[in-house]
Backbone of each chain as nested JSON, in Angstrom:
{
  "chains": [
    {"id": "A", "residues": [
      {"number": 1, "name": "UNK", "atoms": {"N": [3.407, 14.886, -32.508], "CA": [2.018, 14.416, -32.433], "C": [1.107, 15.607, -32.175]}},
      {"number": 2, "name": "UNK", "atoms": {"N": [0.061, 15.62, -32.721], "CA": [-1.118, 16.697, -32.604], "C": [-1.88, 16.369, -31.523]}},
      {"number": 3, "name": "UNK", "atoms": {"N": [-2.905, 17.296, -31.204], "CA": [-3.234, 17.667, -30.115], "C": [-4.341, 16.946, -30.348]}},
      {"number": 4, "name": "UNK", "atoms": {"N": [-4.818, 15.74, -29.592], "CA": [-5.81, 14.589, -29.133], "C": [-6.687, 14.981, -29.304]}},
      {"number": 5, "name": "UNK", "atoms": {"N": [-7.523, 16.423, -28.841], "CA": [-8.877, 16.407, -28.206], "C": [-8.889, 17.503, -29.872]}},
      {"number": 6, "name": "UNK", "atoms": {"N": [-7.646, 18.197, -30.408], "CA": [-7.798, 19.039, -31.709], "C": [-8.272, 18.068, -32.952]}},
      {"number": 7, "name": "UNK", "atoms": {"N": [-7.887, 17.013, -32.894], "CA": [-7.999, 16.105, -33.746], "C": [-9.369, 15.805, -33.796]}},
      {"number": 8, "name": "UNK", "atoms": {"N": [-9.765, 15.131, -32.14], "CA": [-11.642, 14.967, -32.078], "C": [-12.581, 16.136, -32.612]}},
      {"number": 9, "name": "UNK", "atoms": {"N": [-12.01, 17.427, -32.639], "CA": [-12.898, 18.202, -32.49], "C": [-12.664, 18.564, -34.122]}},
      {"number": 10, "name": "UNK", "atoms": {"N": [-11.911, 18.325, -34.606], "CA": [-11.939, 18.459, -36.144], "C": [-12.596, 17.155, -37.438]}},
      {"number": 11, "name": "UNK", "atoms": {"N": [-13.088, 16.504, -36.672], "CA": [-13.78, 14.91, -37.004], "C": [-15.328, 15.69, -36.534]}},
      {"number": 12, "name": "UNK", "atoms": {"N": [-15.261, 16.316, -35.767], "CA": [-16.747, 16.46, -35.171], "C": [-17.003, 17.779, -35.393]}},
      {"number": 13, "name": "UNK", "atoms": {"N": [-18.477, 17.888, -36.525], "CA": [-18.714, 18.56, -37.328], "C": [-19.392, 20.071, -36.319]}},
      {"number": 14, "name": "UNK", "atoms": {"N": [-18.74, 20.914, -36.309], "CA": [-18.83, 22.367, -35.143], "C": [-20.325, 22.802, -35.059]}},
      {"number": 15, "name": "UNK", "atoms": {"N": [-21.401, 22.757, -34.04], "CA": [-22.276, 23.275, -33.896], "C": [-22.116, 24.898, -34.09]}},
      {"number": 16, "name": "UNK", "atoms": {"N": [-23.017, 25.474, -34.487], "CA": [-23.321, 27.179, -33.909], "C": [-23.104, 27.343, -32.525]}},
      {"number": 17, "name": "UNK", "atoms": {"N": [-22.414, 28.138, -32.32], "CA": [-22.295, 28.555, -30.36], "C": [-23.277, 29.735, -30.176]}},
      {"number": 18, "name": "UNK", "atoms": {"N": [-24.477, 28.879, -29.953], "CA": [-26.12, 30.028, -29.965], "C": [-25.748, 29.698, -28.013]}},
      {"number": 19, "name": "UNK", "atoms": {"N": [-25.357, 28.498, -27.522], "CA": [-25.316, 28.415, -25.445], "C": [-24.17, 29.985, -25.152]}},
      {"number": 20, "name": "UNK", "atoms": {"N": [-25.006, 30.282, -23.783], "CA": [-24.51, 31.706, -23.236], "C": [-23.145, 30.915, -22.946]}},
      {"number": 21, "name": "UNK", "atoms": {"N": [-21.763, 32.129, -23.253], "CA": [-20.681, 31.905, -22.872], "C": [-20.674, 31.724, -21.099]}},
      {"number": 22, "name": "UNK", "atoms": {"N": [-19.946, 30.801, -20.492], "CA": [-19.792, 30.495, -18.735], "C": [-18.533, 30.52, -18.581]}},
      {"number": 23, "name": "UNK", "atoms": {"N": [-18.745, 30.564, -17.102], "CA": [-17.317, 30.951, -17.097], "C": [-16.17, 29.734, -17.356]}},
      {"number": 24, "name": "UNK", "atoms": {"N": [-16.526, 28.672, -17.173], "CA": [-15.624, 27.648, -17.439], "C": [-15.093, 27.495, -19.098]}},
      {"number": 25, "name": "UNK", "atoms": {"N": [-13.842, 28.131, -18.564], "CA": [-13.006, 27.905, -20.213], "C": [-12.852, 26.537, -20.969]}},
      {"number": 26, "name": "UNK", "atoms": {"N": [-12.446, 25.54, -20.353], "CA": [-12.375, 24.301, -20.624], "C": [-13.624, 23.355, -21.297]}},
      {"number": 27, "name": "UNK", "atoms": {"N": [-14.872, 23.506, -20.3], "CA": [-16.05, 24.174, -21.182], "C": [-16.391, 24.052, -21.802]}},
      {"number": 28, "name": "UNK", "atoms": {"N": [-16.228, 25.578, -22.354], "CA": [-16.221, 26.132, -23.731], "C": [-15.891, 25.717, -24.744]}},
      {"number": 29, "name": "UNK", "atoms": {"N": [-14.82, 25.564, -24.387], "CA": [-13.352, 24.895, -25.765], "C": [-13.733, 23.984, -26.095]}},
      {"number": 30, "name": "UNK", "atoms": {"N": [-14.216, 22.871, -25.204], "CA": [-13.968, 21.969, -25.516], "C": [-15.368, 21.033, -25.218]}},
      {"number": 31, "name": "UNK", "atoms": {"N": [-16.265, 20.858, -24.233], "CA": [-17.024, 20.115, -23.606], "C": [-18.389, 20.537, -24.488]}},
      {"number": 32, "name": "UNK", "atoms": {"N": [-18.458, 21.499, -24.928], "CA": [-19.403, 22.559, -25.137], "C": [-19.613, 21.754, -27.26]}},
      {"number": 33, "name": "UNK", "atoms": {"N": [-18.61, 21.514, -27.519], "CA": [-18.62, 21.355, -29.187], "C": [-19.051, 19.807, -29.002]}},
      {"number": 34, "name": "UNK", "atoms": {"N": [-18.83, 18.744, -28.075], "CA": [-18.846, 17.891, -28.648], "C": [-20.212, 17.007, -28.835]}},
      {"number": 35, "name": "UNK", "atoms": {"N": [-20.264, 15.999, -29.716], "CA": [-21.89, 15.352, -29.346], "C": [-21.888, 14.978, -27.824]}},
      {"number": 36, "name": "UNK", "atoms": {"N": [-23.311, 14.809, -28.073], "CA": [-23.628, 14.498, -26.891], "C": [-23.477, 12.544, -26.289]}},
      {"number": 37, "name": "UNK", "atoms": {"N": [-23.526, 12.466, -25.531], "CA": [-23.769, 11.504, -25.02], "C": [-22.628, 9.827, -25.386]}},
      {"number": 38, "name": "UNK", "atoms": {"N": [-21.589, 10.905, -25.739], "CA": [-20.377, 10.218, -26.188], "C": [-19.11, 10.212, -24.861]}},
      {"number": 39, "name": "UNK", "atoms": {"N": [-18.627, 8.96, -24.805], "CA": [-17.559, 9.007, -23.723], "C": [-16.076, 9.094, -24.598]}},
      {"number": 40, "name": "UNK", "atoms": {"N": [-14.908, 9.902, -23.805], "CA": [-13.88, 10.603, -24.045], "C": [-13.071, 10.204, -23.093]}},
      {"number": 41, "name": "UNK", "atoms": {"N": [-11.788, 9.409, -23.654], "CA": [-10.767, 8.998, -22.8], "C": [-9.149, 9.766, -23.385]}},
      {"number": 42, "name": "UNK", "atoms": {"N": [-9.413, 10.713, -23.47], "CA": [-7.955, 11.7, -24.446], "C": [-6.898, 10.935, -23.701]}},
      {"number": 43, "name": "UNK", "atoms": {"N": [-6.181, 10.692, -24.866], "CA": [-4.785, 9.295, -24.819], "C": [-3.959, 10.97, -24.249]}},
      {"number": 44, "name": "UNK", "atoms": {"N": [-2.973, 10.262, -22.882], "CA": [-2.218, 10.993, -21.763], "C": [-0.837, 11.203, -22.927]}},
      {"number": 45, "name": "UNK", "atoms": {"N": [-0.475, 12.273, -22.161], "CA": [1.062, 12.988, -23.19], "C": [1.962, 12.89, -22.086]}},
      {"number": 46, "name": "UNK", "atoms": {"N": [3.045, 12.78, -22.461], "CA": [4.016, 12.928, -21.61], "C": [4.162, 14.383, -21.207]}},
      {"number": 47, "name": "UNK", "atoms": {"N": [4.275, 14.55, -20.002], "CA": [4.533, 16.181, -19.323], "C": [5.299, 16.346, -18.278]}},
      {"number": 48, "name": "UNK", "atoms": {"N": [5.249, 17.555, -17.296], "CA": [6.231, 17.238, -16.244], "C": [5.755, 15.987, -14.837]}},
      {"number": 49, "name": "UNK", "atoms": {"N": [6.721, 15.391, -14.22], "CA": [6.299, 15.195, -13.355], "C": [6.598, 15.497, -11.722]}},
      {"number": 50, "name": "UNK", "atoms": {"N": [5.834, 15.131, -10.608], "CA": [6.061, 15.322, -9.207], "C": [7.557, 14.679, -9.142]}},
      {"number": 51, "name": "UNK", "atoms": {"N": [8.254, 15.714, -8.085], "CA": [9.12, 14.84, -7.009], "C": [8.702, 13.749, -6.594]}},
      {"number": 52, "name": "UNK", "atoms": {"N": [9.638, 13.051, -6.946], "CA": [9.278, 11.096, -6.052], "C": [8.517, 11.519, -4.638]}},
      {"number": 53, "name": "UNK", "atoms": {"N": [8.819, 12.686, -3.682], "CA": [8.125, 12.687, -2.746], "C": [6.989, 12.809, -2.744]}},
      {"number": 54, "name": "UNK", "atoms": {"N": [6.589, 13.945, -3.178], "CA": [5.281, 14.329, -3.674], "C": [4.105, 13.309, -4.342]}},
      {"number": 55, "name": "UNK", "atoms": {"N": [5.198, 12.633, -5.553], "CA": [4.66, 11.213, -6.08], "C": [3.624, 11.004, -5.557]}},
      {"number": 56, "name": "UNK", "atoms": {"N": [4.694, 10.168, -4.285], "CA": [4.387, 8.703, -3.119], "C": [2.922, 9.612, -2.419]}},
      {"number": 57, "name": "UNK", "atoms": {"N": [3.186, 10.829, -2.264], "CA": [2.037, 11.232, -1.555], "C": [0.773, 11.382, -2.049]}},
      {"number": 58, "name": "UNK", "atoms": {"N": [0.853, 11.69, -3.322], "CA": [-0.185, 12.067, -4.473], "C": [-1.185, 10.638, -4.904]}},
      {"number": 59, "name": "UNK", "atoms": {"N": [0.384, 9.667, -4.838], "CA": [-0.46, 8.573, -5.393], "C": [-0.149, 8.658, -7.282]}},
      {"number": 60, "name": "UNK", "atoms": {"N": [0.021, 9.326, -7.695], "CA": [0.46, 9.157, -9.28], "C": [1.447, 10.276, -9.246]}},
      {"number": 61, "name": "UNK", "atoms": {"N": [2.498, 10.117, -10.133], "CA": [4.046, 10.637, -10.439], "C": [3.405, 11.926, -11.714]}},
      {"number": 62, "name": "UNK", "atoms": {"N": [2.375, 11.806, -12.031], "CA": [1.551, 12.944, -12.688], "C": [0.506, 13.781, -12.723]}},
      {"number": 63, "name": "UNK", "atoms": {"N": [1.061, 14.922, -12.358], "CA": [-0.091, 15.943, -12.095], "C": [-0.957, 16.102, -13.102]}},
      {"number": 64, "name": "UNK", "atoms": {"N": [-1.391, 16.067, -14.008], "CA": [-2.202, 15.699, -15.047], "C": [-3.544, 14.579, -14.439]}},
      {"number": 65, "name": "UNK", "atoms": {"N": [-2.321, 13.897, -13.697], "CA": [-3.769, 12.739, -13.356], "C": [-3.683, 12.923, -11.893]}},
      {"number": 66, "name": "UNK", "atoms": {"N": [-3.435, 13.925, -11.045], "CA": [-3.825, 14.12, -9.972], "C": [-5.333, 14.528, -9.546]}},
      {"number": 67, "name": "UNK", "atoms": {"N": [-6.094, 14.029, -9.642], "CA": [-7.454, 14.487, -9.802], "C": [-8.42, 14.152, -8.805]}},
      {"number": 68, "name": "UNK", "atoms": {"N": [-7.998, 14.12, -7.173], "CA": [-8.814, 13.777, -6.527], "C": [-10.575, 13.69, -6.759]}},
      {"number": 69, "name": "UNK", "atoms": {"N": [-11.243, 12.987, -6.49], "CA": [-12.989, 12.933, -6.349], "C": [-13.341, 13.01, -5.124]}},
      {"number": 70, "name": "UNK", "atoms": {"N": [-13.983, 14.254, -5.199], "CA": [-14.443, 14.841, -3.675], "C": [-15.87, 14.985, -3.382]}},
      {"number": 71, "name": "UNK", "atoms": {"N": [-16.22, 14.084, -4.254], "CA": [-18.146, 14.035, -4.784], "C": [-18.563, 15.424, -5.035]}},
      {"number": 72, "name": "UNK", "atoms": {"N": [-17.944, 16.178, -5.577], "CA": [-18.24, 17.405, -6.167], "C": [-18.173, 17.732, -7.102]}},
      {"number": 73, "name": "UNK", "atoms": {"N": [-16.777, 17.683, -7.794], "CA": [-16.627, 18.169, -8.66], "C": [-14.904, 18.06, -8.724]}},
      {"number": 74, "name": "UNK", "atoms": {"N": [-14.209, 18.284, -10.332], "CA": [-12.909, 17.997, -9.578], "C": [-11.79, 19.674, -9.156]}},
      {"number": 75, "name": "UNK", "atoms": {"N": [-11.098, 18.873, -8.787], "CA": [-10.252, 20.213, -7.928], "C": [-8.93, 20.377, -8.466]}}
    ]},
    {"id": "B", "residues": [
      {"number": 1, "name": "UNK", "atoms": {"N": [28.532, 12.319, 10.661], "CA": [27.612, 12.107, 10.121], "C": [26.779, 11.27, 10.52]}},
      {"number": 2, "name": "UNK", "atoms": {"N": [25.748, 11.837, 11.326], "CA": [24.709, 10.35, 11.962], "C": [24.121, 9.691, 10.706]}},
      {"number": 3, "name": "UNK", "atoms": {"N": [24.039, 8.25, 10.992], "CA": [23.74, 7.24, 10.13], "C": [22.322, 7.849, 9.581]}},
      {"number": 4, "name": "UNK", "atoms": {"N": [22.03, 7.421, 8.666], "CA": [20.327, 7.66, 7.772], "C": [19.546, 6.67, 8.56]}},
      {"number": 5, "name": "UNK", "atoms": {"N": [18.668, 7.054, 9.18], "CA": [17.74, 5.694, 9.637], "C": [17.686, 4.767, 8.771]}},
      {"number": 6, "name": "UNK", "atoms": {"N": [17.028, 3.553, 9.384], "CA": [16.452, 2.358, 8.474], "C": [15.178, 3.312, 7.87]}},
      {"number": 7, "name": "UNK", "atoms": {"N": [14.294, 3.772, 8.406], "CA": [13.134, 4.473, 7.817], "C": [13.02, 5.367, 6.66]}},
      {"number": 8, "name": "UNK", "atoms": {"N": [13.752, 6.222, 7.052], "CA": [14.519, 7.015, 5.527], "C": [14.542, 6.406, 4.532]}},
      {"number": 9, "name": "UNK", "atoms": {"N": [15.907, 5.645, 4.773], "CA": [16.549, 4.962, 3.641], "C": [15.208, 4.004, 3.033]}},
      {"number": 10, "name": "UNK", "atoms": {"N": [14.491, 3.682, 3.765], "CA": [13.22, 2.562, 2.844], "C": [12.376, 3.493, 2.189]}},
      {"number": 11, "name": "UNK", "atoms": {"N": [11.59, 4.861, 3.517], "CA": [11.151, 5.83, 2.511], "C": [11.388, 5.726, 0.808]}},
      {"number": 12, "name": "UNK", "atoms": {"N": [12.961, 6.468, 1.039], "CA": [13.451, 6.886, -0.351], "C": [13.179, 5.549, -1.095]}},
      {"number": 13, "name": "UNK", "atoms": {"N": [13.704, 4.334, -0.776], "CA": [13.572, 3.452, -1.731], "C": [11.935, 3.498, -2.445]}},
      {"number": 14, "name": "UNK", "atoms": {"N": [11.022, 3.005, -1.338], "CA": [9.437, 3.23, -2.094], "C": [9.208, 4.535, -2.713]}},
      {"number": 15, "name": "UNK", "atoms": {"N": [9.906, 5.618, -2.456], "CA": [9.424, 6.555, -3.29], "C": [10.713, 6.593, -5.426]}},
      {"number": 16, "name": "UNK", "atoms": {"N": [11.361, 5.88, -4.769], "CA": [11.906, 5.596, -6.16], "C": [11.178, 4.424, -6.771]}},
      {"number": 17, "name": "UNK", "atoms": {"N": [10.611, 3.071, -6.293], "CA": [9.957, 2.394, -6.609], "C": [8.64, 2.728, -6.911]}},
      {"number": 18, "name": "UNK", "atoms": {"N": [8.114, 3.556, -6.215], "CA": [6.345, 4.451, -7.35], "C": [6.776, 4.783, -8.53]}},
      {"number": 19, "name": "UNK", "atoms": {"N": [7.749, 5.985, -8.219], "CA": [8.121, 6.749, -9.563], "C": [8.054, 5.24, -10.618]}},
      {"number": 20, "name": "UNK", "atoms": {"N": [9.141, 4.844, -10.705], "CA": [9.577, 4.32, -11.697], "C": [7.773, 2.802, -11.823]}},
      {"number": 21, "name": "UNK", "atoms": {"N": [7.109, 2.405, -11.088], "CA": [5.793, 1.473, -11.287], "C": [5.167, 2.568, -12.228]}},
      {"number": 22, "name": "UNK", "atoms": {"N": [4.693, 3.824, -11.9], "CA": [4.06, 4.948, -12.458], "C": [4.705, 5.329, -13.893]}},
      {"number": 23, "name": "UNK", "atoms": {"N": [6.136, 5.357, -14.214], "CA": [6.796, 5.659, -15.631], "C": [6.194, 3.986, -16.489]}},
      {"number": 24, "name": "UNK", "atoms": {"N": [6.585, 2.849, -15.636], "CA": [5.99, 1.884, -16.637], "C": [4.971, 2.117, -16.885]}},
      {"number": 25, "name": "UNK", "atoms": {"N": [3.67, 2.045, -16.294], "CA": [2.582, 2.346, -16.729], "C": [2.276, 3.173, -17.787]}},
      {"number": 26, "name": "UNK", "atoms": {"N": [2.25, 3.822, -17.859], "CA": [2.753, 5.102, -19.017], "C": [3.352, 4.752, -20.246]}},
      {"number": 27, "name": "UNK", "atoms": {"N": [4.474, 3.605, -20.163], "CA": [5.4, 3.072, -21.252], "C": [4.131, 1.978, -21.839]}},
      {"number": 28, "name": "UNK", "atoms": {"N": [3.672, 0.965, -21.161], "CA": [2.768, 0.166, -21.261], "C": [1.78, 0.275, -22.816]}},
      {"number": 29, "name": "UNK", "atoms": {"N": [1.443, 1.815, -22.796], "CA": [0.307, 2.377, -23.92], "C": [1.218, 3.519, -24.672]}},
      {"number": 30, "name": "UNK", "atoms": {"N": [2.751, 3.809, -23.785], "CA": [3.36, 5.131, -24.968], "C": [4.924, 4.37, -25.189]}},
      {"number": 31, "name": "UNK", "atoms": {"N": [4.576, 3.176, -25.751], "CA": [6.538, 2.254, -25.766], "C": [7.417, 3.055, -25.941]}},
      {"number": 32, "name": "UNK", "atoms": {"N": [7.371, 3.798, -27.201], "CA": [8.235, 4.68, -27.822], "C": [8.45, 5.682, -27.157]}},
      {"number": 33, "name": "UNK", "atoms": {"N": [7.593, 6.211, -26.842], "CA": [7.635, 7.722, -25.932], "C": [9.407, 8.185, -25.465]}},
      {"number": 34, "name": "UNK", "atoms": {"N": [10.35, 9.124, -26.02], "CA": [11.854, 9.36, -25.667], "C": [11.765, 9.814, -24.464]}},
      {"number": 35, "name": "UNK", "atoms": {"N": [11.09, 10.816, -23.987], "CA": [10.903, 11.152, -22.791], "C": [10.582, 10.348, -21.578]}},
      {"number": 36, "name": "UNK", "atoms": {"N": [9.9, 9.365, -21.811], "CA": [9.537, 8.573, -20.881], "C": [10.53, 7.4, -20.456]}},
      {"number": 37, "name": "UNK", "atoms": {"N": [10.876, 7.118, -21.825], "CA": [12.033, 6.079, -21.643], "C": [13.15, 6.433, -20.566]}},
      {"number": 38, "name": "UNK", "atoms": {"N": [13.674, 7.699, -21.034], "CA": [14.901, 8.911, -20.222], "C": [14.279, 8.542, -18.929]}},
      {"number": 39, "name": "UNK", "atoms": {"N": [13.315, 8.713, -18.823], "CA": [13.107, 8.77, -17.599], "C": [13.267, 8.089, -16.842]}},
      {"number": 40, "name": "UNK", "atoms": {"N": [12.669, 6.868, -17.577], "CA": [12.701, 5.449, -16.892], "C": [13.998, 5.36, -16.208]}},
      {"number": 41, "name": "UNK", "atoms": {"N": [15.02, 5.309, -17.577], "CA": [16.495, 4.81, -17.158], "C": [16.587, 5.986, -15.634]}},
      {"number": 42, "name": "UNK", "atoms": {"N": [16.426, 6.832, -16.264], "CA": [16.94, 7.973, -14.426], "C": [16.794, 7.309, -13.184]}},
      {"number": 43, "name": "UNK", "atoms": {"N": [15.367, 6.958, -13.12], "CA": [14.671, 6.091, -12.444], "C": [14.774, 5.105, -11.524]}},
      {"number": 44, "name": "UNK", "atoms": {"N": [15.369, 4.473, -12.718], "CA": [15.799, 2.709, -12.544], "C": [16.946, 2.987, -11.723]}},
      {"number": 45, "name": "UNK", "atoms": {"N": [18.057, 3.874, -12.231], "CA": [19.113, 4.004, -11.787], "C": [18.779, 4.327, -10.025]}},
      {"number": 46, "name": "UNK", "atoms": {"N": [18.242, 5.366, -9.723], "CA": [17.863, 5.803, -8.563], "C": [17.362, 4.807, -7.569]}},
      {"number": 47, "name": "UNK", "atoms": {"N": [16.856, 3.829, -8.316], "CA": [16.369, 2.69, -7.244], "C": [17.285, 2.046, -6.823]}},
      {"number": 48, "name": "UNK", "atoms": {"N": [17.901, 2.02, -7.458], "CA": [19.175, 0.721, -7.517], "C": [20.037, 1.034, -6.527]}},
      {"number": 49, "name": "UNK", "atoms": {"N": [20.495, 2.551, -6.559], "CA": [20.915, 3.257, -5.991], "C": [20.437, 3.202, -4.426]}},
      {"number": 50, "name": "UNK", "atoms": {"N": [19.037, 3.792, -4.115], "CA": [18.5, 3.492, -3.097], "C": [18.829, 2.097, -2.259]}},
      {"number": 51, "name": "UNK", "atoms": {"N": [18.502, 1.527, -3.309], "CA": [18.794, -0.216, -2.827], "C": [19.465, -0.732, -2.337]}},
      {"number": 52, "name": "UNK", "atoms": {"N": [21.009, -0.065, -3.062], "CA": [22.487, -0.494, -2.08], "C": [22.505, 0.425, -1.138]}},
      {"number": 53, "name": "UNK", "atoms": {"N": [22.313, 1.8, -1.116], "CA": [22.405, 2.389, 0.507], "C": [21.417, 2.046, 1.21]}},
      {"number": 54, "name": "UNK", "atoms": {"N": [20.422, 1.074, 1.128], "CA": [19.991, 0.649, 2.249], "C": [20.571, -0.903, 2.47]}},
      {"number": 55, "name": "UNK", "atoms": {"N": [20.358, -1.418, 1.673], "CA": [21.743, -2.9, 1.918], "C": [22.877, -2.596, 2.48]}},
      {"number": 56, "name": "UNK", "atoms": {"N": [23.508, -1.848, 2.291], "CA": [24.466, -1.427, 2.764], "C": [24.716, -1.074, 3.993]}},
      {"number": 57, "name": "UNK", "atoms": {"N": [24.118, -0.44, 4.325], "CA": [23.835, 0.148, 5.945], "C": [22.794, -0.978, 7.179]}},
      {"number": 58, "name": "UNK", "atoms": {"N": [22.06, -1.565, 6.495], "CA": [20.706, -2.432, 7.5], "C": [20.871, -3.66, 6.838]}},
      {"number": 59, "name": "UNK", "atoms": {"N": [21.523, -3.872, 5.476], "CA": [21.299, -5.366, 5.299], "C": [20.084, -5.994, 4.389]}},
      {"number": 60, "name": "UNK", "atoms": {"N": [20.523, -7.411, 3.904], "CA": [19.375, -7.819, 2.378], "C": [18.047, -6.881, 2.547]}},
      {"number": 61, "name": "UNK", "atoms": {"N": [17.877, -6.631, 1.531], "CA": [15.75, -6.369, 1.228], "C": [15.208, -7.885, 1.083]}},
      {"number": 62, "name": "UNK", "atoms": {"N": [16.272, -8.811, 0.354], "CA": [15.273, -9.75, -0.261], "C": [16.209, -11.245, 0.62]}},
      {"number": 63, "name": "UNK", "atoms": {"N": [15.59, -12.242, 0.509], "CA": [16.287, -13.543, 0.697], "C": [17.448, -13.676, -0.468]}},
      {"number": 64, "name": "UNK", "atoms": {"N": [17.183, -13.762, -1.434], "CA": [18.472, -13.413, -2.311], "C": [19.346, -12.598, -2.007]}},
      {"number": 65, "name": "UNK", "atoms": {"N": [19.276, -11.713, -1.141], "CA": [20.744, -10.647, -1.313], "C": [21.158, -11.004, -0.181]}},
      {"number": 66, "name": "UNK", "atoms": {"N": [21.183, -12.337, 0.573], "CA": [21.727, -12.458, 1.797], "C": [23.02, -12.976, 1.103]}},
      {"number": 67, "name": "UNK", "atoms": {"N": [24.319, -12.265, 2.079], "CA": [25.719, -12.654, 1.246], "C": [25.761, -13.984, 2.272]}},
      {"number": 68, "name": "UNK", "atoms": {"N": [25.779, -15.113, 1.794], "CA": [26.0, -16.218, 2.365], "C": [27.166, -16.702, 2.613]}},
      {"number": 69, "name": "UNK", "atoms": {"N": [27.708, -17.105, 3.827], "CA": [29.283, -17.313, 3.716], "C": [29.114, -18.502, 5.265]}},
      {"number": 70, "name": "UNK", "atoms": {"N": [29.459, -18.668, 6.235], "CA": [28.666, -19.822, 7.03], "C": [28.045, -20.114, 7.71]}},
      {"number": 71, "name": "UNK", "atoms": {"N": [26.962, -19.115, 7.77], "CA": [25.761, -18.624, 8.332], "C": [24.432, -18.18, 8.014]}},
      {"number": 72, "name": "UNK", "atoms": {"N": [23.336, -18.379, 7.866], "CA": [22.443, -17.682, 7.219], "C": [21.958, -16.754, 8.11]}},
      {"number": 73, "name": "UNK", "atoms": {"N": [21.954, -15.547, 7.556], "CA": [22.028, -14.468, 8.067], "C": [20.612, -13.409, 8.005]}},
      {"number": 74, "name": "UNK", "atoms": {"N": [19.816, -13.567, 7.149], "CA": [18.287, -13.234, 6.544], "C": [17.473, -12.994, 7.804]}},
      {"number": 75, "name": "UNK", "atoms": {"N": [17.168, -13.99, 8.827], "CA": [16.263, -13.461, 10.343], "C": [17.281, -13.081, 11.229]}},
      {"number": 76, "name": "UNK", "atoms": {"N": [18.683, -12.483, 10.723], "CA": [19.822, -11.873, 12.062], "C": [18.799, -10.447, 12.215]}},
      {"number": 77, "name": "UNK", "atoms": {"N": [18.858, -9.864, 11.268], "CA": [18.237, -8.405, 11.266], "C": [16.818, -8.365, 11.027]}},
      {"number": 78, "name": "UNK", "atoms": {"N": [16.312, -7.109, 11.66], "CA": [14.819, -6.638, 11.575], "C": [14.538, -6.862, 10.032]}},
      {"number": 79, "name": "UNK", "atoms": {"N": [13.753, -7.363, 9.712], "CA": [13.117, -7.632, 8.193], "C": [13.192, -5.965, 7.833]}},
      {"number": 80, "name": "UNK", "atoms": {"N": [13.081, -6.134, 6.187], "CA": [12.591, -4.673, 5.734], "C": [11.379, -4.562, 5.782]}},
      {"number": 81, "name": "UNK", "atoms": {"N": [10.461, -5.297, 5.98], "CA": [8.903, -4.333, 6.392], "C": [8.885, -4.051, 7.478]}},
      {"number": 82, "name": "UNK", "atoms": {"N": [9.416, -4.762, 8.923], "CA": [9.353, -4.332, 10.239], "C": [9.518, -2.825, 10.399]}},
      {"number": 83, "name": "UNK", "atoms": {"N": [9.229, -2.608, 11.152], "CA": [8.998, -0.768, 11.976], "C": [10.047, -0.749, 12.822]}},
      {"number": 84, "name": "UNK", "atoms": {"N": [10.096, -2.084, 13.184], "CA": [10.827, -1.546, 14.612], "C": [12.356, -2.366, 14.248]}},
      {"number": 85, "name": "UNK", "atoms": {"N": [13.565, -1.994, 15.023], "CA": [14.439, -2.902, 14.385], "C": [15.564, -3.037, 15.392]}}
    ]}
  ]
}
């Protein structure tokens, strides 16, 4: 299977990159090409996961979706 | 070999029981997924596993696994949610 967000971004026709490069890579790559005002739910891949301990502590068996909300920003 | 607490042994069980709630979920929207499946089975196995070394040692999890013979035996021992036992 191909890469989810490679697929969106090849459907979605590439602006000029005239915005100053920042430091956020992810960003760039990716946040930066797409339209605007569109919501993005990229279908999850199988990857590694936590020790059952870690799991139970985390709250999800995948670091991928370990994503605490700390009203900031994520971490 | 000192015995495994009751606490332990349930620990481990809920932490084999996330894992494997968390792999379904996952299966739910990826059925096919080989990796996930593998996993599952690992999983499953591990609980099960968990399950009899704590039956084994403290006795049923459930009203069903009470071995019935001429006694009912289910409120002899500290329940498995109790703390204290």
């Amino acid at each position: 299977m191909d890469n989810y967000i490679d697929r969106v971004l090849s459907a979605v026709q590439r602006e000029p990159d005239t915005a100053p490069a920042t430091e956020n890579a992810f960003d760039n790559t990716y946040l930066g090409r797409l339209p605007l005002a569109m919501a993005y739910v990229p279908f999850q891949r199988w990857g590694s996961i936590y020790d059952p301990c870690r799991a139970l502590q985390r709250g999800t068996i995948f670091p991928d979706l370990d994503l605490p909300f700390c009203g900031r920003e994520l971490i | 070999m000192p015995r495994t607490s009751r606490e332990e042994l349930m620990r481990n069980l809920q932490m084999m029981s996330f894992v494997l709630d968390d792999i379904a979920l996952f299966l739910q929207t990826h059925p096919t997924d080989q990796a996930a499946l593998r996993c599952y089975e690992k999983y499953r196995h591990l609980k099960r596993e968990a399950e009899e070394e704590y039956m084994n040692a403290y006795g049923p999890l459930r009203e069903d696994n009470v071995y019935v013979t001429n006694r009912w035996t289910w409120a002899d021992m500290p329940w498995p949610w109790e703390r204290q036992g």
